[in-house]
N, CA, C and O of each residue as an XYZ file, in Angstrom:
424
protein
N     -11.269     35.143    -16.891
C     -10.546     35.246    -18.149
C     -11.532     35.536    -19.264
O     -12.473     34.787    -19.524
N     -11.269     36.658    -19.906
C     -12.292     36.978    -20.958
C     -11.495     35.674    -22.206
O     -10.359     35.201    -22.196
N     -12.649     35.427    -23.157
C     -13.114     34.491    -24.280
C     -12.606     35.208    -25.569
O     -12.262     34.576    -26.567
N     -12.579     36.640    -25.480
C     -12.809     36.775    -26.975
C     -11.279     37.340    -26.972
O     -10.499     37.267    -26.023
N     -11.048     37.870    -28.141
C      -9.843     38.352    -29.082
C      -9.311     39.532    -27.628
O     -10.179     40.234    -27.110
N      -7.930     39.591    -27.156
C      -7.800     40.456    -26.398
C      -8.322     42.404    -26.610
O      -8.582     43.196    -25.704
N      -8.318     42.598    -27.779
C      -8.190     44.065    -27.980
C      -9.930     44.317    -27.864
O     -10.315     45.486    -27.882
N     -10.970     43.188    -27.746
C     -12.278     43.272    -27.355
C     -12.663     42.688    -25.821
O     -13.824     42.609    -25.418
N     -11.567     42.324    -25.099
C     -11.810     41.800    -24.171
C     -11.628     43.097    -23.091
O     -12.084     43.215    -21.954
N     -10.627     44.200    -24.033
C     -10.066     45.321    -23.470
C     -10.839     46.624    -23.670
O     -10.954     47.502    -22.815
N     -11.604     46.656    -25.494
C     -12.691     47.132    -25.323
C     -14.077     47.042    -24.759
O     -15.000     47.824    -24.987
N     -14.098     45.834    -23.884
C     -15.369     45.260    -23.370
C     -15.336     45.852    -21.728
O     -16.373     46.161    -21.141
N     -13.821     45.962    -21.037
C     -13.327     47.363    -20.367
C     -13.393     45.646    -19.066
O     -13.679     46.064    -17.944
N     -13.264     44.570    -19.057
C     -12.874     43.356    -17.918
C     -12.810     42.663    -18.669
O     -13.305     42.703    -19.795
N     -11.795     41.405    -17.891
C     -11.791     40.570    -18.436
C     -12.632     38.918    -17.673
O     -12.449     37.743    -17.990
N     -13.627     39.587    -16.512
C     -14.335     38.258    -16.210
C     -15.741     38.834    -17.251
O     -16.658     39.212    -16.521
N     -15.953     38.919    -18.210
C     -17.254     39.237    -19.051
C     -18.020     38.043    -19.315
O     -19.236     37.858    -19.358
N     -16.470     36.831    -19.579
C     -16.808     35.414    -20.333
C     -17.635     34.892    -19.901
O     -18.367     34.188    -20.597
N     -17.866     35.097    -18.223
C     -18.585     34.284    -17.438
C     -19.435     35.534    -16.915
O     -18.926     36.582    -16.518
N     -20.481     35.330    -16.960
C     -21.978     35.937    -16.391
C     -22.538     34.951    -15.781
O     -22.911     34.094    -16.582
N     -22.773     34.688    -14.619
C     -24.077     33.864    -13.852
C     -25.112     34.433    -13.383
O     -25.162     35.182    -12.407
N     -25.998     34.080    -14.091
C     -27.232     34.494    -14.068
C     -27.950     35.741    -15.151
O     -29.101     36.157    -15.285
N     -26.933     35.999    -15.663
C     -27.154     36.988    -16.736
C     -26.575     36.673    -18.143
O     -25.966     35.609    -18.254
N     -26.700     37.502    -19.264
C     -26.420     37.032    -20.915
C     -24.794     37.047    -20.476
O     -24.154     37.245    -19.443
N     -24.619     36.844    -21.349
C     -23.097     35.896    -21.714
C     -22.752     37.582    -22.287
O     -23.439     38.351    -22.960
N     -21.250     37.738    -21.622
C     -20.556     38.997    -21.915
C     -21.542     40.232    -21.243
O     -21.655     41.149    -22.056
N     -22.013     40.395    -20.432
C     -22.889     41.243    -19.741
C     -24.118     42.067    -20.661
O     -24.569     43.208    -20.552
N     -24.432     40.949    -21.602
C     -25.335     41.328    -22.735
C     -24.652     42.037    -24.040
O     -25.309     42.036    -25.081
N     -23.834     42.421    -24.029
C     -23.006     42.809    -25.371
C     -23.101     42.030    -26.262
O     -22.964     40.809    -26.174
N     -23.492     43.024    -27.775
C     -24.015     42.095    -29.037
C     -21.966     41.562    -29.400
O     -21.167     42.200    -28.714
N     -21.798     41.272    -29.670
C     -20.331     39.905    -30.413
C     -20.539     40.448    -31.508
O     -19.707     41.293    -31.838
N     -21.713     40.172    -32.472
C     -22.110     40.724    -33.839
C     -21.661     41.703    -34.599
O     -21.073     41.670    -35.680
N     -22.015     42.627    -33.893
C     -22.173     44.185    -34.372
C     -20.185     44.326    -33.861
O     -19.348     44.679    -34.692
N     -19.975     44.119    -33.016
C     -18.500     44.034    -32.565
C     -17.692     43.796    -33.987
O     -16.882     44.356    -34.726
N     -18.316     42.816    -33.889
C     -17.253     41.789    -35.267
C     -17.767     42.644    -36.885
O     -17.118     42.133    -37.798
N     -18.581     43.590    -37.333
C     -18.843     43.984    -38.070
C     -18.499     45.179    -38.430
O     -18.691     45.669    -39.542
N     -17.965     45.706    -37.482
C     -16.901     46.721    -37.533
C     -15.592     46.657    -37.875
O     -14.978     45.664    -37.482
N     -14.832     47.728    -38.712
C     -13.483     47.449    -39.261
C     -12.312     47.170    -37.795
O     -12.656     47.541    -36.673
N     -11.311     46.665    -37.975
C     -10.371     45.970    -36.831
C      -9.724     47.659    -37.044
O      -9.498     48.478    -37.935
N      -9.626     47.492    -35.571
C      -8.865     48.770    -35.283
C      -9.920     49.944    -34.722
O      -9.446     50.887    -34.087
N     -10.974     49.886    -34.903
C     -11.854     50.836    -34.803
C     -13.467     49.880    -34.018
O     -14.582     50.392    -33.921
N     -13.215     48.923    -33.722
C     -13.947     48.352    -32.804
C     -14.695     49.098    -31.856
O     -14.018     50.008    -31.376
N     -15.979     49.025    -31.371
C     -16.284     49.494    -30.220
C     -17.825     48.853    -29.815
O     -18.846     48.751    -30.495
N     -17.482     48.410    -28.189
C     -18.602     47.481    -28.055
C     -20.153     48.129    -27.847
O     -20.206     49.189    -27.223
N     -21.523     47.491    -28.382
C     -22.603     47.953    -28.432
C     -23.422     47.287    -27.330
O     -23.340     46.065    -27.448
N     -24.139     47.640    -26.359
C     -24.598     46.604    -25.944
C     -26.039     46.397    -26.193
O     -26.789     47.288    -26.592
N     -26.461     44.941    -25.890
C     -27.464     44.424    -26.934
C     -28.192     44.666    -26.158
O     -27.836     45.071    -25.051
N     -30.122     44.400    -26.681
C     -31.042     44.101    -25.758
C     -31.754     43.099    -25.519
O     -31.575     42.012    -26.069
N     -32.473     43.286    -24.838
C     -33.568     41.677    -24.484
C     -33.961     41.466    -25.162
O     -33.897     40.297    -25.540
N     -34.706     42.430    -25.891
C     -35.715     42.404    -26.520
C     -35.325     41.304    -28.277
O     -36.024     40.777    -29.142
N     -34.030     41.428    -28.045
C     -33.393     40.367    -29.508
C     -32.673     39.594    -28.704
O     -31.458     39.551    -28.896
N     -33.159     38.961    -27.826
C     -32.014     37.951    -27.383
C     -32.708     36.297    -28.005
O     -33.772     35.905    -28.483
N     -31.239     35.651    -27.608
C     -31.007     33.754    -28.555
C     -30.395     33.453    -27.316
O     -29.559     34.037    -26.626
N     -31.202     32.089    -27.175
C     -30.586     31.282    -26.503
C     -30.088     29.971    -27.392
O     -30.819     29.283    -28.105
N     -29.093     29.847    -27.240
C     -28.125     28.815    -27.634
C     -28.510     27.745    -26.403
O     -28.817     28.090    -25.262
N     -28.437     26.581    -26.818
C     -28.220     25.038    -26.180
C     -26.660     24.047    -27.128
O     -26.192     23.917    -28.259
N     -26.425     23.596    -25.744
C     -24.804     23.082    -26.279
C     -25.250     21.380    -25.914
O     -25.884     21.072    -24.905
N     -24.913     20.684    -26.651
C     -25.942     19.395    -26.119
C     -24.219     18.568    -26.222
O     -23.202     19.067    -26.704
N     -24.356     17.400    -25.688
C     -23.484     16.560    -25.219
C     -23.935     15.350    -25.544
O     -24.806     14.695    -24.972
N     -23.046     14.968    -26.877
C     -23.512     13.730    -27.614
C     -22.881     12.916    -27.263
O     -21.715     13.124    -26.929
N     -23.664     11.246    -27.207
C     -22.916      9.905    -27.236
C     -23.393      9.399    -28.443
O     -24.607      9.503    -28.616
N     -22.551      8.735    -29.557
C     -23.039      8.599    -30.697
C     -22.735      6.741    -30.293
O     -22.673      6.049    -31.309
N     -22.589      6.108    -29.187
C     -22.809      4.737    -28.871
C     -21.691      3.771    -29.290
O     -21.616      2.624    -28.849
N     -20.981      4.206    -30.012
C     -19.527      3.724    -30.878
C     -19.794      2.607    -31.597
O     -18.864      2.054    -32.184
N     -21.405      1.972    -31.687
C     -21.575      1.525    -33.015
C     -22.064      0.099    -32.480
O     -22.675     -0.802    -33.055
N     -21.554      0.220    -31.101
C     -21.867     -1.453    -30.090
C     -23.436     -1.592    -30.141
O     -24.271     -0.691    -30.211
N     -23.648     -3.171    -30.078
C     -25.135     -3.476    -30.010
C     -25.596     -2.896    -28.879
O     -24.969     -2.918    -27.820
N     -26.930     -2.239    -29.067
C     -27.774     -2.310    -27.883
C     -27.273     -0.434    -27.680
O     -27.656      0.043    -26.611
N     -26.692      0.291    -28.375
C     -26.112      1.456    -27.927
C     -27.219      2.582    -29.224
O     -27.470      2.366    -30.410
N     -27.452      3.230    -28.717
C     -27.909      4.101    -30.045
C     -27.337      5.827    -29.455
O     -26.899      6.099    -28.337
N     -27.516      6.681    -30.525
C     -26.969      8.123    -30.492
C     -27.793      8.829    -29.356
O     -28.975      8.512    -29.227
N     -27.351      9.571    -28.702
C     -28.139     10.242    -27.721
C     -27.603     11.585    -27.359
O     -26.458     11.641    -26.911
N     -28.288     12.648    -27.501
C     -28.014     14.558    -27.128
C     -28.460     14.923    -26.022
O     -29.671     15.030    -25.830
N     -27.612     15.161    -25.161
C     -28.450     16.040    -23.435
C     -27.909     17.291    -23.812
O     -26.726     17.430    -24.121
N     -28.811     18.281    -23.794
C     -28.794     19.687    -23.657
C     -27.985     19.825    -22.360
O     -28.569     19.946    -21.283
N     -26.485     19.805    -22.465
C     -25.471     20.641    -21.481
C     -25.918     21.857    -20.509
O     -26.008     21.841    -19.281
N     -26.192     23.001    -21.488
C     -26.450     24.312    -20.635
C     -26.989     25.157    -21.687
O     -26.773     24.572    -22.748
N     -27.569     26.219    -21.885
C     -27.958     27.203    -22.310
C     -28.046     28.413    -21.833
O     -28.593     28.846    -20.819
N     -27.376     28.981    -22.773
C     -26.921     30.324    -22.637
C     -27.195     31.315    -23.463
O     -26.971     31.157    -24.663
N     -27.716     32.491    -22.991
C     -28.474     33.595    -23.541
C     -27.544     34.702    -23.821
O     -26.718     35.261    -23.099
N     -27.941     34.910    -25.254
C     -27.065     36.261    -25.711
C     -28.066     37.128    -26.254
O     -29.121     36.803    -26.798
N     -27.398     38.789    -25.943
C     -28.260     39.914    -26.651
C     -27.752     40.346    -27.726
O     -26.627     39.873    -27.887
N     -28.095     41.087    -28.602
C     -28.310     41.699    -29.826
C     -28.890     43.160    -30.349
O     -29.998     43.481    -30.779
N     -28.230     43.565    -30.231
C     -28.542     45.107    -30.539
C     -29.591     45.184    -32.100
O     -30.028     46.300    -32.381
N     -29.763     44.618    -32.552
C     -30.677     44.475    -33.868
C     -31.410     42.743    -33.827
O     -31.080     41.808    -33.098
N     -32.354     42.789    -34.763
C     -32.975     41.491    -34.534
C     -32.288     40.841    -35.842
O     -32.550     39.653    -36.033
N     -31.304     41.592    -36.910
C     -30.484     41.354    -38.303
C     -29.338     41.005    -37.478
O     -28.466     40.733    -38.303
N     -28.897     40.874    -36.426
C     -27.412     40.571    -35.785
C     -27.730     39.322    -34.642
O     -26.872     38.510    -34.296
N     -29.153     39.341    -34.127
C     -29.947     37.905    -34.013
C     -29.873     37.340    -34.655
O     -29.214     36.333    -34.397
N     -30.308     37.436    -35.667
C     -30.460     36.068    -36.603
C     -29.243     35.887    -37.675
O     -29.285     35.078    -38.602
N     -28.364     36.595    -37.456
C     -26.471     36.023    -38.246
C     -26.214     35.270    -37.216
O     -25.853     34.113    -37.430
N     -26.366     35.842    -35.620
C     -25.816     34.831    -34.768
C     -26.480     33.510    -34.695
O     -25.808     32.504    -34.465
N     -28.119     33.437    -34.930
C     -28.572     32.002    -34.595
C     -28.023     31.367    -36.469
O     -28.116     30.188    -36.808
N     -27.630     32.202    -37.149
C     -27.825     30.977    -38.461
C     -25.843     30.309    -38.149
O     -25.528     29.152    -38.427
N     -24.985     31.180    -37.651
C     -23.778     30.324    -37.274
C     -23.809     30.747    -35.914
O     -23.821     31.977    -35.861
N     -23.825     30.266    -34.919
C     -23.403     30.750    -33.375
C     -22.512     30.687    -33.098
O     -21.997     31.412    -32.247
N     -21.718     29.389    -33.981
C     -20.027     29.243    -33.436
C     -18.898     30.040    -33.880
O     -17.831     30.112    -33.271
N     -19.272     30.841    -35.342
C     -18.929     31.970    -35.600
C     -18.749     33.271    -35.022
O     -18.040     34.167    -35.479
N     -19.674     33.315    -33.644
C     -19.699     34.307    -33.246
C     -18.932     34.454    -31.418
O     -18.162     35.278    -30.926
N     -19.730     33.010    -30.765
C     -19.863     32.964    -29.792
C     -18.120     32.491    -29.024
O     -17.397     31.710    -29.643
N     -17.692     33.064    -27.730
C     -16.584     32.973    -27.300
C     -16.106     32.101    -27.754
O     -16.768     31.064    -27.772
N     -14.379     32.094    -28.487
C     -13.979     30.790    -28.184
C     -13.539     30.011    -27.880
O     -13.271     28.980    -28.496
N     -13.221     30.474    -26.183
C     -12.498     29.445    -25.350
C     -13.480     29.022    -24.367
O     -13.099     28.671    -23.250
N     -15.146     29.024    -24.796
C     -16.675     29.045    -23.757
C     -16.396     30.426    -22.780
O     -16.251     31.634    -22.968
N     -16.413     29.395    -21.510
C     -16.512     30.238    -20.173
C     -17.786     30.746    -20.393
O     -17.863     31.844    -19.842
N     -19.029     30.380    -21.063
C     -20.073     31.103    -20.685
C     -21.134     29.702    -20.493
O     -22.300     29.856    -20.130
C-alpha cells in the first residue's frame, strides 16, 4: 500500500513504494521536490545518494511520573531518504514529518 496522497502514489507508477527493504524509502524518490510542484502537474524526481537523510523514529517512555521511572528514547528504526538537491535535504531534515509518508510503511 503506497503512503502518500493517491494521485503521487499513481505518479510514483506502484503502489508497494511505501515499503523498500533494504533500500531508501519510496525507491529513492525526493517527496520534496514532488510537493513543490503545483497540484495537478506533479511529477516524480528521483533523488540521489549523494543528498540523502536518515531519519531515526525513537520510541519514548516518559515513566508516567512513578518513583524510580525516568524518560527514556530507543531509536525504533531508521530510514533513509534521497533528495534530488541538498536545498530539498535540508527542508526535509528541518520538518521530516511534513514531508515523510503518512501512514509510515517505511
Amino acid at each position: 500500500m503506497c503512503s502518500l496522497a493517491p494521485e503521487a502514489c499513481a505518479q510514483l507508477g506502484a503502489s508497494h513504494l511505501s515499503v523498500v527493504h533494504g533500500g531508501p524509502v519510496l525507491g529513492g524518490y525526493d517527496m520534496v521536490e514532488y510537493f513543490k510542484q503545483p497540484a495537478g502537474s506533479r511529477n516524480a524526481t528521483k533523488g540521489d545518494a549523494a543528498f540523502a537523510f536518515n531519519l531515526t523514529s525513537d520510541d519514548c517512555n516518559t515513566g508516567g511520573g512513578s518513583a524510580g521511572h525516568t524518560s527514556a528514547c530507543v531509536p525504533r528504526f531508521t530510514s533513509t531518504f534521497h533528495f534530488a538537491t541538498p536545498a530539498n535535504r535540508d527542508a526535509f531534515a528541518a520538518d521530516p514529518w511534513r514531508y515523510a509518508p503518512q501512514y509510515g510503511g517505511f
